[in-house]
C-alpha positions as CSV (number, residue, x, y, z in Angstrom):
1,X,-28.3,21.4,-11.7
2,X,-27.7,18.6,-9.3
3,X,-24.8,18.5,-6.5
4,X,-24.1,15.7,-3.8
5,X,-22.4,15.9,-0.9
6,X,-20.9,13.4,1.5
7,X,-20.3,14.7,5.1
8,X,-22.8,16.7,5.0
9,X,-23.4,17.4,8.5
10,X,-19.9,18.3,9.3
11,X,-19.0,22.2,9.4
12,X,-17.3,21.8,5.7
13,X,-19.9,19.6,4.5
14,X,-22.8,22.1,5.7
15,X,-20.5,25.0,3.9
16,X,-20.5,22.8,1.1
17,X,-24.2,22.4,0.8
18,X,-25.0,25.9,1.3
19,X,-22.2,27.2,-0.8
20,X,-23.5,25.0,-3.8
21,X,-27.5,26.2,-2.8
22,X,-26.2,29.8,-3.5
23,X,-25.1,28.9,-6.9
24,X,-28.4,27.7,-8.0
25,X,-28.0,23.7,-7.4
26,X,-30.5,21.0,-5.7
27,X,-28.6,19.5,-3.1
28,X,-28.6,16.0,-1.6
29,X,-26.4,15.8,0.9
30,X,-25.8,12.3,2.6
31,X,-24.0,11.5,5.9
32,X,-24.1,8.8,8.7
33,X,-26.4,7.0,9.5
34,X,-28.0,6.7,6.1
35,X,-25.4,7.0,4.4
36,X,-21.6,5.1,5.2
37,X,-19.0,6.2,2.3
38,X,-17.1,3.2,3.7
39,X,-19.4,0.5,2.1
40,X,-19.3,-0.2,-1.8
41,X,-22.8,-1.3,-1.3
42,X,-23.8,2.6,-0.4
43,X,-22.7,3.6,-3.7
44,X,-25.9,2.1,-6.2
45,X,-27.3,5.7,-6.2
46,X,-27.6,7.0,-9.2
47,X,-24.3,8.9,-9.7
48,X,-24.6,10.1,-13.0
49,X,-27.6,12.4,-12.0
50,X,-25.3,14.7,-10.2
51,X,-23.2,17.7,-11.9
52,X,-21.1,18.0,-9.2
53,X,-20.1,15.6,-6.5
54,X,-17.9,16.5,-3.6
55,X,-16.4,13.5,-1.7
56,X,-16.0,15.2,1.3
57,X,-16.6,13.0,4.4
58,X,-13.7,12.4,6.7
59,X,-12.3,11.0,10.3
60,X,-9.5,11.0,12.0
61,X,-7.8,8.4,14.7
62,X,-7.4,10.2,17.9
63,X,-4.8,8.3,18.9
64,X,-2.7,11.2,19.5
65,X,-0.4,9.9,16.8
66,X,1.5,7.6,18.8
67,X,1.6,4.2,16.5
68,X,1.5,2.0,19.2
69,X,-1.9,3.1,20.9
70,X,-3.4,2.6,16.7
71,X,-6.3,0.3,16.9
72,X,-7.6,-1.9,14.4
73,X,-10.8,-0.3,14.2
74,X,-9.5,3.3,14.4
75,X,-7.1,1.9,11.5
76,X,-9.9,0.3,9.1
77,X,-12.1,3.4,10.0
78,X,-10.0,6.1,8.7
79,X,-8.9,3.7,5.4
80,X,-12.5,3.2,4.9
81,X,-14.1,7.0,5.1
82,X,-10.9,8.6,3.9
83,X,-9.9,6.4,1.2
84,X,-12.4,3.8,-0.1
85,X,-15.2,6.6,0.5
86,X,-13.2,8.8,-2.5
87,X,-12.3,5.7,-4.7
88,X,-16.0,4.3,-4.5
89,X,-17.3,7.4,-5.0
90,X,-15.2,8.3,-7.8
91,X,-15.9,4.5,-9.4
92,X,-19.1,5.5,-8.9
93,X,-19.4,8.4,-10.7
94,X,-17.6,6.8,-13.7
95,X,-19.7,3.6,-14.2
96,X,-22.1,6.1,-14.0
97,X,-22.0,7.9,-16.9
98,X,-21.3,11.2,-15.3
99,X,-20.5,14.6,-17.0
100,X,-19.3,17.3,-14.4
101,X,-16.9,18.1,-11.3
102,X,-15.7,16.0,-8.7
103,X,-14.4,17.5,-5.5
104,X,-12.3,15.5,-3.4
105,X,-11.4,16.8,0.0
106,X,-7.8,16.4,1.6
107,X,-6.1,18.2,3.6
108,X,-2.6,19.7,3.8
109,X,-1.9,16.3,5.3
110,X,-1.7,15.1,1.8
111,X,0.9,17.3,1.2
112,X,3.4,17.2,4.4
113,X,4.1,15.7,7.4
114,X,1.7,15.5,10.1
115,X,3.5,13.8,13.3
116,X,0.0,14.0,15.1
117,X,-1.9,11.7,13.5
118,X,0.5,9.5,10.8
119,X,-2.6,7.4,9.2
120,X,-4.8,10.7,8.9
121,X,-1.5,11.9,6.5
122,X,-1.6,8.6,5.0
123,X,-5.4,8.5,3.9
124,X,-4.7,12.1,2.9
125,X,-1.6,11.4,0.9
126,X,-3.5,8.6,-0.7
127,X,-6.7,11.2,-1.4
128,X,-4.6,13.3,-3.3
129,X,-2.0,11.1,-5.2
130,X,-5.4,9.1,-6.7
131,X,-7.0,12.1,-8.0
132,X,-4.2,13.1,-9.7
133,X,-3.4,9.5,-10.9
134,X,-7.1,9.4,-12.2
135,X,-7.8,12.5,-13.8
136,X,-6.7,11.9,-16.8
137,X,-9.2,9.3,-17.4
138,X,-11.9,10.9,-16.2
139,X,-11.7,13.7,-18.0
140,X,-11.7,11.1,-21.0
141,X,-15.1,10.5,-19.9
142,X,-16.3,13.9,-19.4
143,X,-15.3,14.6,-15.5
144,X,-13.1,16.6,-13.8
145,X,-11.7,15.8,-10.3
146,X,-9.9,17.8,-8.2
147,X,-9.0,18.0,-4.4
148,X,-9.1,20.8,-2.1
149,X,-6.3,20.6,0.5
150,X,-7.2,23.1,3.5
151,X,-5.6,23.5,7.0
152,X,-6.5,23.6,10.2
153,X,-10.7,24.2,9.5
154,X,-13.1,25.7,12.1
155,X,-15.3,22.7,12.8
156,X,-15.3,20.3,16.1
157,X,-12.7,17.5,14.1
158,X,-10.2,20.6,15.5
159,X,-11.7,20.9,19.3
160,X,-8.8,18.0,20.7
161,X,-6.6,20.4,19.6
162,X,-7.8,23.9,20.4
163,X,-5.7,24.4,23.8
164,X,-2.7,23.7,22.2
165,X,-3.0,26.0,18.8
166,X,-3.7,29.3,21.0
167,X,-3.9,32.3,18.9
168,X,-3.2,30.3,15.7
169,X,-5.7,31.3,12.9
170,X,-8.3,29.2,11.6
171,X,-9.9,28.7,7.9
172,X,-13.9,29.5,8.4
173,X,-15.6,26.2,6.6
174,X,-17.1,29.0,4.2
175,X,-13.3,29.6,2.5
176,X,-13.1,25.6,2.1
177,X,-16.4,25.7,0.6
178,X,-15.2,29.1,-1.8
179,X,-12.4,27.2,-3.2
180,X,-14.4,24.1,-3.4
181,X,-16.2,26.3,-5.8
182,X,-13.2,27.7,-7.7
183,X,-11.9,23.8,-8.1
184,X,-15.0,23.0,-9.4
185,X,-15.1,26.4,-12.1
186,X,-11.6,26.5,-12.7
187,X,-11.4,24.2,-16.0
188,X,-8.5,22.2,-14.3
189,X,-8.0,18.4,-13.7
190,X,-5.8,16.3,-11.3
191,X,-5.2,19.2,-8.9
192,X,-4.6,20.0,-5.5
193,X,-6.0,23.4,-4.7
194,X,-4.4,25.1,-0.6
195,X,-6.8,26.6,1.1
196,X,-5.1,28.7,4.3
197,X,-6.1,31.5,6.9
198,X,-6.7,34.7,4.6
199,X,-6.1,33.1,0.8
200,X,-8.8,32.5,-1.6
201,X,-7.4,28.7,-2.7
202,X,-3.8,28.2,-4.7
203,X,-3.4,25.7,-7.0
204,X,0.0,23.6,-5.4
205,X,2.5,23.3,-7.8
206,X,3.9,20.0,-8.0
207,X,7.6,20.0,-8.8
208,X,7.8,16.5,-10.3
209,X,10.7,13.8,-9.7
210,X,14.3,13.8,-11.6
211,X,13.8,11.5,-15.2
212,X,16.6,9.1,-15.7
213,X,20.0,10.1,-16.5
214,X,20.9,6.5,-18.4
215,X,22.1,7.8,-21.9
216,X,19.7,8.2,-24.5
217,X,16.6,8.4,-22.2
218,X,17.8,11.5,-20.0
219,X,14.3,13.0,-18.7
220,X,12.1,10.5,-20.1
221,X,8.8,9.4,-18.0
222,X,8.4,5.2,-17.8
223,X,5.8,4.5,-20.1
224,X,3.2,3.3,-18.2
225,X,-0.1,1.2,-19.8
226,X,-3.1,3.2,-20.2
């Protein structure tokens, strides 16, 4: 069994790695220098070798989350690792001809407000409303994707804010890495899975949006092309 892993040097990515190694896979993880997610052109690997591929490499702005003191280039960067380093993997994967688990991670940015760092909630928001979106035809092709959505993780992207988050728990990169695992073995597709100080990894429950209340199509989704 085969495994990559993007952001591999960071404290999830490592977790990642040796979280997979422990399961029985051969491990290729790739990172910067060699390796920008950001660049379509990085993506000619073979993809379809892999079982398991978890898109994991991430930035954020440092801007402090005040919109006027976003850059360009702290703008394109976090759009480019966060967002075009899932879709290209994922594109990647499914030209591919790959059969196996994709792990995308997010954060609980994807899933609320985060007033400190707006465009880090966007990329993460965007993580997580494209692997649900694409699912469905990935799993047509033999592939399940799911993201992992933790918290604040242990790992130096959190050192800015250490002074301010006191006694406030933090998730050990070796829980992401756990429910990483229980994404990948759980048989579901399109998910978001919570990881937070002390849980195992939740599946979120989505409560969907209200369905039209025009008579004779009360509830019904928009039929979409597929």
């Amino acid at each position: 069994m085969r495994a990559l892993v993007t952001g591999a040097r960071g404290g999830i990515g490592t977790a990642l790695m040796q979280r997979l190694e422990q399961e029985g896979y051969d491990v290729d993880g790739r990172d910067l220098p060699d390796f920008d997610v950001s660049r379509s052109d990085s993506w000619q690997l073979d993809v379809g070798s892999y079982d398991v591929v978890c898109l994991n490499a991430g930035v954020t702005t440092k801007t402090g989350g005040d919109i006027t003191e976003l850059t360009d280039e702290a703008y394109r960067q976090a759009i480019g690792v966060n967002v075009n380093g899932v879709v290209y993997g994922v594109r990647a994967a499914a030209r591919s001809g790959m059969r196996g688990a994709i792990v995308a991670t997010a954060s609980l940015a994807g899933l609320m407000e985060i007033e400190g760092d707006p465009v880090y909630a966007l990329t993460k928001h965007a993580v997580v409303g494209f692997v649900r979106s694409v699912a469905p035809q990935l799993e047509r092709r033999g592939i399940r994707v799911n993201a992992i959505c933790p918290g604040l993780v242990d790992t130096p992207m959190v050192d800015p804010m250490r002074p301010a988050l006191g006694e406030f728990p933090l998730i050990p990169p070796a829980d992401v890495a756990e429910a990483a695992m229980r994404a990948i073995a759980g048989g579901g597709a399109g998910e978001a899975w919570i990881i937070q100080p002390g849980t195992p990894g939740e599946r979120y429950r989505f409560r969907g949006v209200p369905g039209p209340r025009a008579a004779g199509a009360e509830g019904l989704a928009p039929p979409m092309p597929t």
